[in-house]
C-alpha positions in Angstrom: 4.6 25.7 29.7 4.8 23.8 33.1 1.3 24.1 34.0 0.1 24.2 30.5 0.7 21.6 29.5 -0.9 18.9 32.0 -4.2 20.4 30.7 -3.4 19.8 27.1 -3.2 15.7 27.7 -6.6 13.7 28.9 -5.7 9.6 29.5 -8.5 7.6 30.2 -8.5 4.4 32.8 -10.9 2.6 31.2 -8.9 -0.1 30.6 -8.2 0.8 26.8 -4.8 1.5 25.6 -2.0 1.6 28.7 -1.3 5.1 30.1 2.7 4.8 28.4 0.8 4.4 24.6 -1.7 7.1 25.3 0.8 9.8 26.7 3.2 9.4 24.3 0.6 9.2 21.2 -1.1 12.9 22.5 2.7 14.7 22.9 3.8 12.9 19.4 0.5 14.6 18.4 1.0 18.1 20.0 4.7 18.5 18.4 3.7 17.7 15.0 0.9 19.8 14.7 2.8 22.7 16.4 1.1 23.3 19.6 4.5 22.2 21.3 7.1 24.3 19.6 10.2 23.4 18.5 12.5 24.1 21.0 10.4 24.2 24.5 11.2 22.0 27.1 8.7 19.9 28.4 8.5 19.3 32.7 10.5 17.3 34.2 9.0 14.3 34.5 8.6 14.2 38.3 6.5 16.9 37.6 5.3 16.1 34.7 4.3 12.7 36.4 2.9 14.3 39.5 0.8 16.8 37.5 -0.6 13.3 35.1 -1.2 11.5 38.4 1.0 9.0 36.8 4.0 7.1 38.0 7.2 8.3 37.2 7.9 5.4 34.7 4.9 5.8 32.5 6.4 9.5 31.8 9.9 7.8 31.5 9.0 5.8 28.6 6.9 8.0 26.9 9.7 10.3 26.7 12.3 7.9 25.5 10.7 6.5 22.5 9.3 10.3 21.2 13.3 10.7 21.7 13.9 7.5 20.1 11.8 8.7 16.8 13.1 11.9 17.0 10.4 14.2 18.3 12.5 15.3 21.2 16.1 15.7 22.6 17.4 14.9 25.9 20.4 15.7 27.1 22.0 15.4 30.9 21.2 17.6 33.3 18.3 19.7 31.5 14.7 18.8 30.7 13.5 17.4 27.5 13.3 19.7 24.6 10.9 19.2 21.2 13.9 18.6 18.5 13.9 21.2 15.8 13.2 21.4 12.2 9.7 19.4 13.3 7.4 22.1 12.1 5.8 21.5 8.6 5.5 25.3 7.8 9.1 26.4 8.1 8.7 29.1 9.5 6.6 30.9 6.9 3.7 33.3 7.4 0.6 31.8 7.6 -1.3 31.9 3.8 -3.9 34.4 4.3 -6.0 33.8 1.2 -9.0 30.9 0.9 -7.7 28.2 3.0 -10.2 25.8 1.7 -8.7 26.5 -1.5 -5.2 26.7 -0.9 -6.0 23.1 0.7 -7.9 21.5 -2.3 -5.9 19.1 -3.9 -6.0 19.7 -7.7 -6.6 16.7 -9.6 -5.7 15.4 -13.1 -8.7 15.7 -15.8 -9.2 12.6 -15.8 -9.2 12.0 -12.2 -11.9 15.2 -12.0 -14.4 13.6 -14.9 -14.7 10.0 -12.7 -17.6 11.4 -10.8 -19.3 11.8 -14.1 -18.9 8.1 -15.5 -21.6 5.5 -15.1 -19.4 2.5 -14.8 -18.2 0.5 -12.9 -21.8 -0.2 -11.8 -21.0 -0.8 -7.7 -23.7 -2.8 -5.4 -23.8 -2.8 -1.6 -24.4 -6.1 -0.1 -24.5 -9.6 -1.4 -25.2 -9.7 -4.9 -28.8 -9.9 -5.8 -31.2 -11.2 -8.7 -30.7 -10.2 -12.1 -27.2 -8.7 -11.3 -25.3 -9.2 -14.2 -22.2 -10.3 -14.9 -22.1 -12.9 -12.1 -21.7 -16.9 -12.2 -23.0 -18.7 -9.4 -20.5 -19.0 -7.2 -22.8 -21.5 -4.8 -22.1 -23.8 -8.1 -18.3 -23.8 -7.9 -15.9 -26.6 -7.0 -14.9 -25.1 -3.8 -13.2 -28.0 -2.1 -11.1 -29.2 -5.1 -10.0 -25.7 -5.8 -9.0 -24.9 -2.2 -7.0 -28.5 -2.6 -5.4 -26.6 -5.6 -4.3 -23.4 -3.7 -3.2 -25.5 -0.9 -0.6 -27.4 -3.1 0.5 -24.4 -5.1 1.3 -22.9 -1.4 3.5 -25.4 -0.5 5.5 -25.6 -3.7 6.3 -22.3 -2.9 10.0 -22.8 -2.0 10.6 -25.4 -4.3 9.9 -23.2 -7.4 12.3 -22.7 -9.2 10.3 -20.5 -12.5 10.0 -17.1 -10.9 8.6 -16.0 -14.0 5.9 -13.1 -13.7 4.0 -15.2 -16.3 3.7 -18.9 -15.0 4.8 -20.8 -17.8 2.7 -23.9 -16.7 -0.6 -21.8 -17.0 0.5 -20.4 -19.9 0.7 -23.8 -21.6 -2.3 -25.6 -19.8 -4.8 -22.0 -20.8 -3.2 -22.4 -24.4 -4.1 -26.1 -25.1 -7.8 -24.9 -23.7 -8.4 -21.9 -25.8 -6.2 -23.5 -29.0 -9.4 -26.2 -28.6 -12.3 -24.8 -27.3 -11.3 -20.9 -29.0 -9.7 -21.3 -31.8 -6.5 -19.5 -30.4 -3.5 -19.8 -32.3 -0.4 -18.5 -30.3 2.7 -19.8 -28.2 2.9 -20.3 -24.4 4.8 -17.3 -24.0 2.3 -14.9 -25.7 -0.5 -15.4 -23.0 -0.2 -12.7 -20.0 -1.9 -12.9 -16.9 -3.2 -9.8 -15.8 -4.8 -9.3 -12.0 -8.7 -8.6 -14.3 -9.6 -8.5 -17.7 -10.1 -4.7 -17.3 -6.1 -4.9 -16.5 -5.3 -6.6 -19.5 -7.5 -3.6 -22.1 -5.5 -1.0 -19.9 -2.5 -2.3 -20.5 -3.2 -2.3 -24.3 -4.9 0.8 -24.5 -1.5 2.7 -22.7 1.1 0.8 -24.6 -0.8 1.4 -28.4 -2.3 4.4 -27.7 -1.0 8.3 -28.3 -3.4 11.7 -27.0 -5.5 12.4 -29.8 -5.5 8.7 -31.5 -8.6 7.5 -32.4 -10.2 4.5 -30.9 -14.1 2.7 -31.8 -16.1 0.9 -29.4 -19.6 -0.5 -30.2 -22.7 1.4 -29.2 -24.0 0.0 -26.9 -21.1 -1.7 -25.3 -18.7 -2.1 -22.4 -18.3 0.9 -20.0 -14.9 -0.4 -19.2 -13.3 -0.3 -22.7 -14.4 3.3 -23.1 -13.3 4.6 -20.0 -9.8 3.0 -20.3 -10.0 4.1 -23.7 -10.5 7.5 -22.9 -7.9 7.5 -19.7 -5.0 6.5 -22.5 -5.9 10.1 -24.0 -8.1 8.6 -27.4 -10.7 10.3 -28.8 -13.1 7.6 -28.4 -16.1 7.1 -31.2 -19.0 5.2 -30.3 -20.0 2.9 -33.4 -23.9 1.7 -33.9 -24.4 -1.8 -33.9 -26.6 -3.6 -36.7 -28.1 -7.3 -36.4 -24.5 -8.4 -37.4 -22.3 -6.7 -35.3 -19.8 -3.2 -35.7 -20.9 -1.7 -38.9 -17.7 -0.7 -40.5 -18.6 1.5 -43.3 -16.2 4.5 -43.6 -16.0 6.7 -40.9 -13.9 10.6 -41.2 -11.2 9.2 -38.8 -9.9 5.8 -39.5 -9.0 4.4 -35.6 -5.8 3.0 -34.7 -7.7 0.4 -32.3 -10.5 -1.1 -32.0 -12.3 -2.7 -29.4 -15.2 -5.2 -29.9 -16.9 -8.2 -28.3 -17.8 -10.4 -31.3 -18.6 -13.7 -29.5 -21.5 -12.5 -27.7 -21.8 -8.6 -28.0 -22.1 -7.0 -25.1 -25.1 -6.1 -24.1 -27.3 -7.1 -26.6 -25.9 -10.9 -26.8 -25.6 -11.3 -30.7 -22.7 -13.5 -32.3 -21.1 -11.8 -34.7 -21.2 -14.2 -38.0 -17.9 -15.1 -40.0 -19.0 -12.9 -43.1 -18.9 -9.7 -40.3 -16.0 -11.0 -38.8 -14.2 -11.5 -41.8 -14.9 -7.8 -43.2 -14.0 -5.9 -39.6 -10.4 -8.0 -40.2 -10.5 -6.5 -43.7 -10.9 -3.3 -42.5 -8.6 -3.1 -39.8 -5.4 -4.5 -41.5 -6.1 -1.9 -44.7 -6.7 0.9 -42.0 -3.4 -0.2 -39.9 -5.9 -0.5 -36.4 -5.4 -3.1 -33.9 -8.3 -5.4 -32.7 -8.8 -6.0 -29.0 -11.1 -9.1 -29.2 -12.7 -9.5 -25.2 -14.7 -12.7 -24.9 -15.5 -11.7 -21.6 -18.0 -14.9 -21.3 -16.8 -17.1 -24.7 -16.9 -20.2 -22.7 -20.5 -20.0 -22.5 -22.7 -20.9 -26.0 -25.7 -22.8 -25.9 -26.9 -23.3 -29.3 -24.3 -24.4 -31.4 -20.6 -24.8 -31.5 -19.0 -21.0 -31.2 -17.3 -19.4 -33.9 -13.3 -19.2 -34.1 -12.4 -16.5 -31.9 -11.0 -13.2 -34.8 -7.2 -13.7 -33.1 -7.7 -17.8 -34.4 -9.1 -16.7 -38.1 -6.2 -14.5 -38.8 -3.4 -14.7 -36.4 -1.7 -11.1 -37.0 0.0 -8.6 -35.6 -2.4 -6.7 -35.0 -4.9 -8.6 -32.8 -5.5 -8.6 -28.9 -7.1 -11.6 -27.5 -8.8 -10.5 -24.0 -10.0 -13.0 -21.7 -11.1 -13.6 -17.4 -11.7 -16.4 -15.1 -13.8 -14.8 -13.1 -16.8 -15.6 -15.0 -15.8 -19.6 -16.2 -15.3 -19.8 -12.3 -16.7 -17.3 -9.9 -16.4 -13.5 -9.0 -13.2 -13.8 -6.4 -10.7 -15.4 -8.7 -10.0 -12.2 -10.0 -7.6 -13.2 -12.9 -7.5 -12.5 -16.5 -5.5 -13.4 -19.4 -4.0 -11.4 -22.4 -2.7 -12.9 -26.3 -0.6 -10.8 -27.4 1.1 -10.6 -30.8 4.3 -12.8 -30.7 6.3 -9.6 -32.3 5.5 -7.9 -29.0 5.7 -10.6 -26.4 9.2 -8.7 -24.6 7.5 -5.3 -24.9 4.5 -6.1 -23.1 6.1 -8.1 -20.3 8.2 -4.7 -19.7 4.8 -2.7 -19.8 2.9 -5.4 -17.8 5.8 -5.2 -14.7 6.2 -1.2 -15.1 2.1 -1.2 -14.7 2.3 -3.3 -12.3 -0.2 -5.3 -13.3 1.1 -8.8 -11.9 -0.6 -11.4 -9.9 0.2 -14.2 -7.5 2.4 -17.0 -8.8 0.4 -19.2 -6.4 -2.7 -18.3 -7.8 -1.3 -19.0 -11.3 -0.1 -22.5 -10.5 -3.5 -23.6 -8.4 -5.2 -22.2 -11.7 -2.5 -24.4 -14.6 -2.9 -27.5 -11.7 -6.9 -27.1 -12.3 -6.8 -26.8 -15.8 -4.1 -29.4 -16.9 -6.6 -32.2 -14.2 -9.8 -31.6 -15.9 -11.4 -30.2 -13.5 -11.9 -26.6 -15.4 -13.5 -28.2 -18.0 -15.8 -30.3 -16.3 -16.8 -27.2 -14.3 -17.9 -26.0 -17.8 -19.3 -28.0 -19.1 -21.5 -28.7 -16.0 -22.6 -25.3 -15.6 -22.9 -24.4 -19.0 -25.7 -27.1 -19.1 -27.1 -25.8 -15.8 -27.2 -22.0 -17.6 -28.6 -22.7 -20.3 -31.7 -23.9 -18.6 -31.6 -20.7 -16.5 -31.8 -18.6 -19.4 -34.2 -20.4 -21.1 -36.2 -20.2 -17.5 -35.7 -16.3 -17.0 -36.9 -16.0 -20.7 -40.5 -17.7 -19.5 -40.6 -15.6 -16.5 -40.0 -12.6 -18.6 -42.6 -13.5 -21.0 -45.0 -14.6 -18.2 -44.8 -11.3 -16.2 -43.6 -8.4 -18.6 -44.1 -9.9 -22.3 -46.3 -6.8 -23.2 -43.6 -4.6 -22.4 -40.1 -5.9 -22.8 -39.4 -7.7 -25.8 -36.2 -9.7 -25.1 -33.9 -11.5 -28.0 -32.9 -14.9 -26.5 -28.7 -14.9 -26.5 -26.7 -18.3 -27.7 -24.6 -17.9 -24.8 -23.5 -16.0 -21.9 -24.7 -15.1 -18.8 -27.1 -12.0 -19.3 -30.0 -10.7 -21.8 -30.8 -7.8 -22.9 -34.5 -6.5 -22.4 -35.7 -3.7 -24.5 -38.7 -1.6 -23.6 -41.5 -2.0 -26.0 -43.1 1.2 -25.6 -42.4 4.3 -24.1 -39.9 4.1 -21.0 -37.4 6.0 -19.2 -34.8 2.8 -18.1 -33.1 4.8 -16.0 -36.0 5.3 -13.3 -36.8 1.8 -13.9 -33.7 0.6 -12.9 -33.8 2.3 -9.5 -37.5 1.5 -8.5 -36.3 -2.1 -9.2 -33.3 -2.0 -6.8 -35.3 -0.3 -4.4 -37.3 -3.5 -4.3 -34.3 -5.8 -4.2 -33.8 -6.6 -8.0 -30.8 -5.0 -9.9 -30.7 -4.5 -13.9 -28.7 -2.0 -15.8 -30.6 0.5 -17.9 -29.2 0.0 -21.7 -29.2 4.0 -22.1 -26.1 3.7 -20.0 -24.5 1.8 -22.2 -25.0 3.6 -25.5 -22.3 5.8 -26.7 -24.6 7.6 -29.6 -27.7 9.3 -29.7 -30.7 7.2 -29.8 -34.3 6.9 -28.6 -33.2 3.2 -27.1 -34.4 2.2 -23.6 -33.8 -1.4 -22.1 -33.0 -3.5 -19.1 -29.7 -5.4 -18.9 -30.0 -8.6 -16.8 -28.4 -11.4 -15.3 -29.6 -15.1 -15.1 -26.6 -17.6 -14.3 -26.2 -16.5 -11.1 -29.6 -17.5 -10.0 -31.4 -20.1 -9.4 -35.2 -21.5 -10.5 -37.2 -19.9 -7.4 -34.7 -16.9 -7.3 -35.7 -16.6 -11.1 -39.4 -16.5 -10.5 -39.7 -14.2 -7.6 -37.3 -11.5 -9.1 -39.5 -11.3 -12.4 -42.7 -10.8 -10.3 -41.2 -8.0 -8.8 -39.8 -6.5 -12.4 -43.5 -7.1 -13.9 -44.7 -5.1 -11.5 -42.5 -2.6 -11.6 -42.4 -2.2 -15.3 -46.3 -2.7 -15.6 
């Protein structure tokens, strides 16, 4: 072991780590993966030292922390020794089946079918025209709000609320919503949850037994079926007509539903009040719960916006889902959840169990905005600014693929929906166009039952007038 073990350690002198960190690292890394045994004695380290052409020192203190964290064991008189009980086998035989399969770590099902899903939809870089989903955050207050977070940083010790729920953003997102959304709830029945996505998996899990049923529409959100799915529902897809969810009778009746009746997502439609009136109908006779996501509400161009469902008929059985990230801007990852007032105490236990808590700072710099205006303002200034995007991406759509997308103008939001007029594969489409720089999302991955449906779902808030034009050359000429 004296002379093999100089061989087994290489330090460098190029002036990288220091010869102490690099000795010790390589003989921490010898004993635990048992090529020192537990036991041996290492040289001495004058020899050691000599052997190294190192001083004396360097093998000093290399030695007395690996004794420090327990790797070896001195003791006067006699060299150092690699302590024992180091080696991970215990002293078993070696497993002399298929050692790539005695290593493979066996997953849960779920875990195993996430190679399968299409969603989240993930893109490398800087986000590019007609991502969707994306306000512009070029267009965002970025000096008041960094004014905001700097203030709500320096409260810090003052605070005396250590709540996980900032009651002052509780009450300054109510008096917004109770306005602008209809929303009729207390303070204390708004959580904030680190997305949106957070807030529907927190439902899903505390409502949700293996084998209930759950609906989403068809086409919809990836994310409500995979969380859907993940709480162990058998999850059926429900067509979509010009009004919305059908909700005729179905075999199974669901014990929740999830829908997106302000503007549907993909295809942009409001749902009217006679729809929304008949989907509350049908839930409270059928016992389901509602999760309402008005993932862009804040957003309608047209007209004013229909009462959110949870503001029509404030129940016990309704889920109010909402997220800042798109009223602001992608980083302010932060959503908001109305629960049921029956179940505010249950769900804060659930929320903290989950996890699913974010930074009181945050929460503050976000009530401070708010309660000042500034929110507003922002919305009101951008929702003017989108509207004329989506009325320009419309024109450019028309200009450069009219004869073979046909595209339904949405009220609000930040996307559209284009549907292929004539024979298509969406799919393909979809990657020639990020091949050229443009991304879209091909509808077929977003319906949940069969059908011949092929379509294009892009983004226009994020982008401006010249970023507009030159993306929908590139799509004509692609799709032509």
């Amino acid at each position: 072991m004296d002379e093999l073990l100089p061989g087994m350690l290489h330090l460098s002198r190029d002036g990288g780590e220091t010869l102490t960190r690099q000795l010790t690292d390589q003989l921490r890394g010898l004993i635990a993966d048992g090529r020192l045994a537990p036991g041996r004695r290492l040289p001495s380290s004058r020899h050691l030292a000599q052997s190294l052409d190192v001083s004396r020192n360097t093998v000093s203190f290399a030695i007395e922390q690996l004794a420090a964290e327990g790797y070896l064991s001195l003791s006067a008189g006699r060299r150092p020794a690699v302590a024992k009980g180091l080696s991970l086998d215990g002293g078993k035989p070696p497993f002399q089946g298929n050692r790539a399969a005695a290593g493979r770590l066996k997953l849960s099902s779920w875990a195993r079918s996430l190679h399968v899903t299409n969603w989240p939809p993930v893109h490398a870089g800087r986000p590019r025209p007609f991502q969707p989903g994306l306000a512009d955050e070029r267009e965002f207050p970025h000096d008041l709000w960094s004014r905001h977070l700097r203030r709500a940083a320096r409260n810090a010790l003052a605070r005396r609320d250590r709540s996980i729920n900032h009651p002052p953003l509780q009450q300054a997102l109510l008096q917004h919503l109770a306005v602008h959304r209809g929303i009729k709830a207390t303070p204390a029945q708004i959580l904030v949850v680190p997305t949106a996505q957070a807030g529907l998996t927190l439902v899903a899990n505390a409502l949700l037994e293996r084998g209930d049923h759950a609906w989403i529409e068809s086409p919809g959100y990836g994310g409500a079926h995979v969380a859907l799915r993940a709480a162990g529902a058998i999850v059926s897809a429900i067509p979509l007509d010009a009004q919305g969810m059908t909700v005729g009778s179905r075999k199974y009746a669901p014990r929740l539903i999830f829908v997106t009746p302000s503007h549907q997502y993909p295809t942009g439609r409001l749902m009217p009040i006679g729809r929304r009136l008949e989907l509350l109908r049908f839930a409270d006779a059928a016992g389901a719960c509602i999760i309402e996501d008005d993932y862009d509400g804040e957003f309608h161009y047209e007209a004013r916006p229909v009462a959110a469902l949870q503001g029509l008929a404030p129940s016990p059985h309704i889920f109010y889902l909402g997220t800042f990230s798109k009223s602001t801007y992608a980083d302010i990852r932060i959503g908001y959840l109305v629960v049921p007032e029956a179940l505010i105490d249950v769900f804060e236990i659930a929320q903290r169990h989950m996890g699913m808590l974010t930074s009181i700072a945050m929460q503050e710099a976000l009530a401070d905005f708010i309660s000042s205006g500034a929110y507003l303002g922002h919305i009101r200034r951008v929702t003017r600014l989108y509207k004329g995007r989506r009325d320009r991406m419309l024109q450019a759509l028309a200009a450069q693929a009219g004869d073979r997308l046909s595209v339904e103008a949405p009220a609000g939001g930040m996307q559209l929906l284009a549907r292929c007029s004539g024979p298509a594969n969406d799919q393909q489409l979809s990657a020639r166009l990020l091949e050229a720089g443009v991304v879209s999302r091909p509808l077929s991955s977003m319906l949940y039952h069969r059908t011949g449906e092929h379509g294009l779902f892009l983004g226009f808030a994020a982008w401006n007038e010249k970023e507009i034009d030159q993306a929908a050359r590139i799509l004509g000429r692609i799709v032509r």
